[in-house]
C-alpha positions, 0 to 999 in steps of 0.5 A, spaced: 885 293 906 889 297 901 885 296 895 878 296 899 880 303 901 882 305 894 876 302 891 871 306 896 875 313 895 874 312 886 866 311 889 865 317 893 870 321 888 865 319 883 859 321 887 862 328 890 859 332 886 851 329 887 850 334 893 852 340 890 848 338 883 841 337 886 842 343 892 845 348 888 846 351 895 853 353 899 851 347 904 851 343 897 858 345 895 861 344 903 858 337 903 861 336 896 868 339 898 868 335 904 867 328 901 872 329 896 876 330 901 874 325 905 875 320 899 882 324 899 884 321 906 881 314 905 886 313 898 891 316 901 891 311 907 890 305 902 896 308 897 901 309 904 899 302 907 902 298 900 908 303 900 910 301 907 909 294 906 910 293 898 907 287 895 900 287 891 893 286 892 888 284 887 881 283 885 877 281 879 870 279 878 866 277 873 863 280 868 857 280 862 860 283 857 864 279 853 871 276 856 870 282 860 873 282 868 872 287 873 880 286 875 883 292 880 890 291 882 894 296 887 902 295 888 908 301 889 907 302 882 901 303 882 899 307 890 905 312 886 900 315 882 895 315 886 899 320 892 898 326 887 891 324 884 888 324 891 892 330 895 890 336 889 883 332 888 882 334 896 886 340 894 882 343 888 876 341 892 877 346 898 879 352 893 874 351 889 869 353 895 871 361 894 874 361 887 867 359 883 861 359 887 854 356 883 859 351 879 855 345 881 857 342 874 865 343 874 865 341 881 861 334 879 866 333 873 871 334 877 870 328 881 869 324 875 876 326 873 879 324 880 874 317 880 876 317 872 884 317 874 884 313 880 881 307 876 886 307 870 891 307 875 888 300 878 885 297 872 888 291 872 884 289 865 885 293 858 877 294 859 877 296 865 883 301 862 880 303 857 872 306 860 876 309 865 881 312 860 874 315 857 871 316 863 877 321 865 878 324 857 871 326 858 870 330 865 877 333 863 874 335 857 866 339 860 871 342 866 875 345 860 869 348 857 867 350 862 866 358 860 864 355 853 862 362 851 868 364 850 870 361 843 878 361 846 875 356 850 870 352 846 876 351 841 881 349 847 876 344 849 874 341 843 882 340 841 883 337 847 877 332 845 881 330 838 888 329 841 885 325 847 881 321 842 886 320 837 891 317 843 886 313 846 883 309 838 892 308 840 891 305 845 886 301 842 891 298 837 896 297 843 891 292 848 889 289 841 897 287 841 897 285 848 891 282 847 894 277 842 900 277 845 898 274 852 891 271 849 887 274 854 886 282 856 888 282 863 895 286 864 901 283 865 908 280 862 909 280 855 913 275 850 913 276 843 917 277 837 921 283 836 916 286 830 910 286 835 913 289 842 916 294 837 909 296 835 906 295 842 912 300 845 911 305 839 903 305 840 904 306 847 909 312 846 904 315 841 897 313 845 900 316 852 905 321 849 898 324 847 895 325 855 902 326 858 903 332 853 910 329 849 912 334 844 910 334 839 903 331 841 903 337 846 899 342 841 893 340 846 896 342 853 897 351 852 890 352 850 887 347 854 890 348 862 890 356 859 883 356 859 880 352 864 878 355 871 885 354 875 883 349 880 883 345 874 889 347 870 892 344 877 889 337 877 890 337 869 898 339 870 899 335 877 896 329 875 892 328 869 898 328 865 902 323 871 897 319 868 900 318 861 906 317 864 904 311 869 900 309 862 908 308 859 911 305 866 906 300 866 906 297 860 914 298 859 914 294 866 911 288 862 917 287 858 924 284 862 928 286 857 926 292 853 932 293 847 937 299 848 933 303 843 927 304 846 931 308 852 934 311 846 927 314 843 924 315 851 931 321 851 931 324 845 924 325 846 925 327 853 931 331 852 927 335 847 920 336 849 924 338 856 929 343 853 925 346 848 918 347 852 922 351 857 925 356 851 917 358 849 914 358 855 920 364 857 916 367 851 908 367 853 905 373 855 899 369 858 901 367 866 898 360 866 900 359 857 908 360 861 906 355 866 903 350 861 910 350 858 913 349 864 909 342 865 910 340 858 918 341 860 917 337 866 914 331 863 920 332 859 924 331 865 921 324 867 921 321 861 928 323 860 929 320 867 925 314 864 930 313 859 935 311 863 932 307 867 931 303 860 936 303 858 940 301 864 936 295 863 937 294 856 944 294 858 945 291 865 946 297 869 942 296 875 944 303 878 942 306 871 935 303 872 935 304 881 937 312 879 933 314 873 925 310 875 928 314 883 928 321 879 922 319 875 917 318 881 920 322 885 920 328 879 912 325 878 911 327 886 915 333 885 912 336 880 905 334 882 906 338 888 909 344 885 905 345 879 899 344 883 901 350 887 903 354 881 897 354 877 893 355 884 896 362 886 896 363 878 888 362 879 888 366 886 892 372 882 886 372 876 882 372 882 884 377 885 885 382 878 881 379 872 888 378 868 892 373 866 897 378 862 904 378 864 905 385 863 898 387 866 900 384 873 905 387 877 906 389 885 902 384 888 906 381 893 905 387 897 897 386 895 896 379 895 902 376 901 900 369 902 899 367 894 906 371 892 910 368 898 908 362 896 908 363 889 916 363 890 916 357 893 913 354 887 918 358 883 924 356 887 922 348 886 920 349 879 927 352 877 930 346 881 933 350 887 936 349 893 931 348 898 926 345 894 922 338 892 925 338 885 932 339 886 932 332 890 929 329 883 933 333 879 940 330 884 938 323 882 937 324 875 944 328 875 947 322 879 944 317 873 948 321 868 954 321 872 954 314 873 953 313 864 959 318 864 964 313 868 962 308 863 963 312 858 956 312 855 953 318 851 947 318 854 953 323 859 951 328 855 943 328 856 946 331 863 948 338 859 941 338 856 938 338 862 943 343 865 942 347 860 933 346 861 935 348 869 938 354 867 933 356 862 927 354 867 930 359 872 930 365 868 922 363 866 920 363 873 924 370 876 921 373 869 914 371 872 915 371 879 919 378 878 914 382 872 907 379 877 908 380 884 915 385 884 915 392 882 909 396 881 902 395 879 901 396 872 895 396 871 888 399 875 887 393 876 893 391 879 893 396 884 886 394 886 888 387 887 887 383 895 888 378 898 884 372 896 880 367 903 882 362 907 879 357 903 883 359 896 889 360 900 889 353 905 892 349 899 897 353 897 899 354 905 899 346 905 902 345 897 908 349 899 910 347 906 910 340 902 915 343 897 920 345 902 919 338 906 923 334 902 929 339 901 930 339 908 929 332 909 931 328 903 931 321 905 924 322 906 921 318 901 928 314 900 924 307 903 917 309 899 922 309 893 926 304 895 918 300 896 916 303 889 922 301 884 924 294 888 931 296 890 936 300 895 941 302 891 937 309 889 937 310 896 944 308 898 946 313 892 943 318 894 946 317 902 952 321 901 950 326 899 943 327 904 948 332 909 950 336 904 943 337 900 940 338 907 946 343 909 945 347 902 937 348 903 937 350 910 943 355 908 937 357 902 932 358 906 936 362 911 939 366 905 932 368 903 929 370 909 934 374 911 933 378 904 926 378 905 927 381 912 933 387 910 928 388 904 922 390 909 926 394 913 930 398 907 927 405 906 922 406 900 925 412 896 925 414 889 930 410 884 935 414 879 929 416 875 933 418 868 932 425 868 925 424 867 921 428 871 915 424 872 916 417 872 911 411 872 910 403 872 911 404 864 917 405 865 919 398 868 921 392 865 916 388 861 916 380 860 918 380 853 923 385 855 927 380 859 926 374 855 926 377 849 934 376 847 933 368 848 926 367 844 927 372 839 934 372 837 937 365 840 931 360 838 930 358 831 925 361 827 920 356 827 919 358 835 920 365 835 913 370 837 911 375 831 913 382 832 910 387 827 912 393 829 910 399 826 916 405 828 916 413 828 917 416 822 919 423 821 921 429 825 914 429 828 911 422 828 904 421 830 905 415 833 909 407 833 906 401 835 908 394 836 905 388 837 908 381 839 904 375 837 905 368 840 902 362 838 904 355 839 908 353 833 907 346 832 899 347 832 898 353 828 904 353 823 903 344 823 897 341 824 892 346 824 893 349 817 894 340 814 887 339 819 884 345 814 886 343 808 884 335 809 877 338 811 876 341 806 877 335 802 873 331 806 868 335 804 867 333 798 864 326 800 858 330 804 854 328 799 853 321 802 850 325 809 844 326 805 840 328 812 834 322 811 834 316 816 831 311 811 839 312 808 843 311 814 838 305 816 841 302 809 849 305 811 847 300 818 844 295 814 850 294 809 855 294 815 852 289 818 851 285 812 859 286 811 861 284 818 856 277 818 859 276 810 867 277 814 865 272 820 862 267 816 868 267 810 874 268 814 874 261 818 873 259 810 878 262 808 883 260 814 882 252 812 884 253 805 890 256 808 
């Protein structure tokens, strides 16, 4: 029944929107929330079911497209990737009751893109695939520009569009290998030369590296989760980008034994992806931009992860494959859930103030309890601490290091990066935790801010309750794991380490609760204010105060934010600015301006769009005329061979 009732959510996902679209009412958009949610609760009964009992179901049926076959298959793989697509889709849909109402298009769109996901991850055909990719790539890109009167918006948007395309005609040239490889374009196990699986390996790293957000094919991903409304910032960073990873698992699952090279290539991307995302997103002064560069960093941490899966395989170490795809999965989940949350209370904060400038925030834990409280918990998971879901993944890809460095293998030092990444991302998440909801408000509209309604603060009250769970409970999903990766040993290293993770995450939470008690009974007075006889919010800490020794004076200067600062002169002086600019490196001082300049090449060549219909029927003609010549000569030329 597993697949039935998968198939059955992607419908109801796809029409969810319909009540909404035709009402346009409050009734519309309650009846539109309840069967995403619905769709929700049948795919996760379908992806639980399949991760209890293992194996896979298949179904196929014919088509009238040419070689076409209508062929869905669900295994542990597969219900993985499933399990974040539902929960946030279902999550998403609750909150967007209170944060945009009369946005009957997004919320249509948005159930595009969760039927859009949830096909491509049971697609068992590279048609099937490549619709539902296209299906997914297209909502995604209406949902981001959806406040199209922004220019901001309409240039993410539409930067989204190119990178998604450019990834998907990839993708194209990868099925077409398989294609001839296989003799056929049902997915499944591959044998071929070298030459070809290297093509296949480095197209699929490109095509799916571009949706997951790998750097440097990220350049799409700040604007884009910046600039959509946020309950979909959270199912484009929770899911969206998993999709990317499940694309690269799925087709790294076809090839037995995968050189060791290519485990080397999926860590060094990983390794820097993960490493350099955090060091900028210490630098952003946009609230949702600091946690787009945590998702970037995060997919880092996974592929990084599935590097040493990889390579164990390539070098027959079986716990280095149990270790590295257990931390992958289980980051996946993880980041799914805090990320999600993350990008919510975010939402709830613009909500509640209109601003998504860190150093315009600040106080708001006082104003806005729910959303900062659970906000800590996102941060706390998001930084890998004790007592959260992360720490338990992160465990797992720290034990695959260990294992490498008794062997001693140089992918030991990959451990170093990643402990250096951790340390970075807690100082990202105590600068935003601290500068937007600790001290005083900075602005009016700070100190006008409230608490937001029960519909935007369920999910993040069900999010973080699950981003705690398995830090309390870290055998929770060792079986599912187990199920998912098709051996034990994931399980039975992490087992002897489950008491003392256990013990230092009830001691965490013990910790905080403790502190958050002494701070609500500690009196409020005035602090040392300096001599100043009238002090105010001004004089606090700002973002870039905080961070401003890491991204301006440790980072090279090809990531650094410009600083134009125009200091006081004179005994008397009139006045001092400074200006702190933060771009993203790779596409504006890469991409954009090489973009420009070809287009301005290109458009030398508009004299052949000459605007008369009779020319562009004569451009079709003559295409035609070379394909017919092309399929005539070609066996031709085949015989002489």
């Amino acid at each position: 029944m597993s697949l039935p009732l998968v198939v059955a959510s992607i419908v109801l996902l796809a029409v969810s929107g319909v009540p909404a679209l035709v009402t346009r009412t409050r009734a519309g958009e309650w009846v539109s929330s309840a069967i995403v949610v619905a769709a929700a609760i049948l795919g996760l009964a379908g992806a639980a079911d399949v991760l209890a009992r293992g194996g896979h179901v298949k179904a196929a049926v014919t088509w009238d497209l040419p070689g076409a076959t209508l062929a869905l298959r669900i295994d542990p793989l597969a219900a993985a990737f499933l399990l974040p697509i539902f929960i946030l889709s279902a999550c998403a849909a609750v909150y967007a009751l209170d944060y945009a109402r009369d946005q009957a298009r997004v919320r249509c769109f948005l159930g595009l893109l969760g039927a859009g996901m949830a096909s491509v991850v049971v697609a068992a055909h590279a048609m099937v695939f490549l619709i539902a990719w296209e299906i997914m790539a297209v909502a995604a890109f209406f949902l981001i520009a959806t406040n199209d009167d922004d220019g901001e918006v309409r240039s993410a948007a539409w930067m989204y569009l190119i990178a998604t395309h450019v990834g998907t005609l990839t993708l194209l040239a990868m099925f077409a290998l398989l294609r001839s490889a296989r003799g056929t374009f049902l997915l499944g196990s591959v044998g071929a030369p070298a030459t070809m699986t290297a093509a296949i390996f480095v197209l699929a790293l490109a095509g799916f590296g571009f949706k997951a957000g790998v750097m440097p094919l990220h350049f799409w991903l700040p604007g884009a989760h910046a600039n959509a409304p946020s309950h979909v910032s959270a199912l484009l960073s929770g899911a969206m980008l998993k999709v990317g990873v499940y694309g690269l698992l799925r087709v790294l699952s076809f090839f037995t034994a995968p050189p060791a090279w290519w485990g080397v290539v999926l860590l060094v991307f990983g390794l820097a992806s993960a490493i350099t995302a955090i060091a900028l997103a210490v630098g952003q002064s946009d609230l949702k931009r600091a946690l787009a560069y945590s998702s970037i960093e995060n997919i880092g941490v996974i592929l990084t992860a599935i590097g040493v899966a990889v390579l164990g395989r390539a070098t027959a170490h079986p716990l280095w494959v149990a270790l590295g795809m257990g931390a992958a999965i289980l980051h996946v989940w993880n980041h799914s859930l805090f990320k999600g949350l993350l990008f919510l209370a975010a939402g709830s904060v613009l909500h509640g103030t209109h601003r998504r400038r860190i150093d315009d925030l600040g106080g708001l834990l006082g104003r806005m309890p729910v959303t900062g409280t659970t906000f800590f918990v996102g941060a706390a998971a998001a930084a890998a601490l004790p007592g959260a879901n992360a720490f338990l993944s992160e465990a797992l890809l720290y034990l695959g290091f260990f294992e490498a460095a008794r062997d001693s293998s140089a992918v030991a030092l990959g451990g170093a990066v990643i402990a250096l990444t951790g340390a970075l991302a807690v100082v990202c998440f105590v600068r935003l935790a601290g500068i937007v909801f600790l001290g005083a408000p900075r602005t009016e509209a700070a100190e006008r801010a409230t608490e937001t309604r029960w519909a935007m603060r369920l999910p993040l009250m069900i999010l973080a309750i699950a981003c705690i769970a398995p830090g309390i409970w870290p055998t929770l999903f060792v079986r599912s794991l187990g199920v998912i990766i098709g051996s034990g040993d994931a399980a039975s290293a992490l087992a002897p380490f489950a008491l003392p993770l256990r013990i230092t995450a009830l001691a965490t939470i013990a910790l905080a609760a403790m502190l958050l008690i002494r701070v609500r009974r500690s009196p409020r007075v005035m602090t040392w204010d300096c001599g100043y006889a009238a002090p105010s919010a001004r004089m606090q800490y700002t973002g870039r105060s905080i961070g401003e020794w890491l991204t301006e004076r440790l980072t090279p200067g090809f990531f650094r934010p410009t600083v134009e600062v125009a200091a006081p002169r004179g005994l008397f002086p009139a006045g001092a600015t400074l200006a702190v600019r933060v771009d993203e490196p790779f596409a504006d001082r890469v991409y954009l301006p090489r973009a420009r300049r070809w287009a301005k090449r290109a458009a030398r060549l508009r004299w052949v769009q000459q605007g008369r219909l009779p020319l562009y029927l004569l451009y079709i003609f003559l295409t035609l005329l070379a394909a017919i010549a092309w399929s005539v000569a070609g066996p031709v030329l085949e015989r002489l061979r």
